[in-house]
C-alpha positions as CSV (number, residue, x, y, z in Angstrom):
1,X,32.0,57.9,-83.2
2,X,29.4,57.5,-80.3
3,X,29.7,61.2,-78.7
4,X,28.0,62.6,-75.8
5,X,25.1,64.0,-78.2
6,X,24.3,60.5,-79.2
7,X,23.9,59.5,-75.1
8,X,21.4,62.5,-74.6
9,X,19.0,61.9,-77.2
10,X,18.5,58.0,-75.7
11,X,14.8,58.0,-74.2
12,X,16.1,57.1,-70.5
13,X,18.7,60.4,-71.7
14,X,16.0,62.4,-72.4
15,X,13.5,61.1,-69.3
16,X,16.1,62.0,-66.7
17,X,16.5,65.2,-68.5
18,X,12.8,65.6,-67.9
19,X,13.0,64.8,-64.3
20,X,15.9,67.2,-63.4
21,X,14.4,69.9,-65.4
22,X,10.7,68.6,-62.9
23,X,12.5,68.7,-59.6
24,X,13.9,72.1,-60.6
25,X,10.6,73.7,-61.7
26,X,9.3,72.3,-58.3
27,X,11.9,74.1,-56.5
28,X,13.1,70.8,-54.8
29,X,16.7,69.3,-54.2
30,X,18.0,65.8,-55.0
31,X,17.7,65.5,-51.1
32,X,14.4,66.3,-51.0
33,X,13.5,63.6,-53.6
34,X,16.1,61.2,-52.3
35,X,13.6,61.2,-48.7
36,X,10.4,61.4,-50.8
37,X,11.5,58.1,-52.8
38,X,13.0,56.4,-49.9
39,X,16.2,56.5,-51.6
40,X,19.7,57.8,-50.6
41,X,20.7,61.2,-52.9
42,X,23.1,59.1,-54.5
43,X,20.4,56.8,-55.5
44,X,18.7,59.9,-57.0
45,X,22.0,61.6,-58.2
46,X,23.0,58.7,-60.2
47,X,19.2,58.2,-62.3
48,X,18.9,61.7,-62.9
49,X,22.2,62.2,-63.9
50,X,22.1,59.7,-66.6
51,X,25.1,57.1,-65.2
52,X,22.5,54.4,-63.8
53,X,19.5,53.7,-66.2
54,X,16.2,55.0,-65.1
55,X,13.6,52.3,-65.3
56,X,9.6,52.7,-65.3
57,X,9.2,52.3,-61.5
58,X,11.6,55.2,-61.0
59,X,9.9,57.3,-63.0
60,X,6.6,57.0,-61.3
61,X,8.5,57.0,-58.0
62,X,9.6,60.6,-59.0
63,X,6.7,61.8,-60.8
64,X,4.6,60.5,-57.8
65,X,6.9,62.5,-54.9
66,X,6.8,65.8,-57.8
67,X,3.0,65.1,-58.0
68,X,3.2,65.5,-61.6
69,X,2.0,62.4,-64.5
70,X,4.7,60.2,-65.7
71,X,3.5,61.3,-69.1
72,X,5.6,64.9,-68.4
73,X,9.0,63.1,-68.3
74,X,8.4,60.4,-70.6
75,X,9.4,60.9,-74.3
76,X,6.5,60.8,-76.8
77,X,6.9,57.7,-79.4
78,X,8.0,60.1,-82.1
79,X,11.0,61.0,-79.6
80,X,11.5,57.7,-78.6
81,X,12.0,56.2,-82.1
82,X,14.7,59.0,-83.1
């Protein structure tokens, strides 16, 4: 019963969604972030792929290297609650 669709609409789903869709707008690799966060790009792979939860302080991490407010990756409440 629990299918892929139910794992993509989670709020960490849907914030690393966000931050891949970021880094792509910004014309930036995973490598790229990987050095701007002080990670390895598995570090990177792994959150924005969805197979290592994302937390808070990787999200601003991110949105701090992409220059961009954590509020852009971050599901709304309405979102959230769905």
């Amino acid at each position: 019963m629990f299918g892929t669709m139910q794992t993509h609409s989670t709020p960490m789903a849907q914030t690393a969604a966000a931050c891949r869709a970021e880094l792509a707008r910004a014309g930036r690799s995973q490598t790229w972030l990987a050095t701007e966060v002080g990670e390895n790009k598995y570090w990177v792979s792994r959150r924005l792929a969805g197979t290592t939860d994302i937390s808070v302080d990787d999200v601003y991490r991110i949105c701090a290297a992409l220059n961009i407010p954590p509020g852009r990756v971050l599901p709304d409440s309405d979102e959230a609650a769905s």
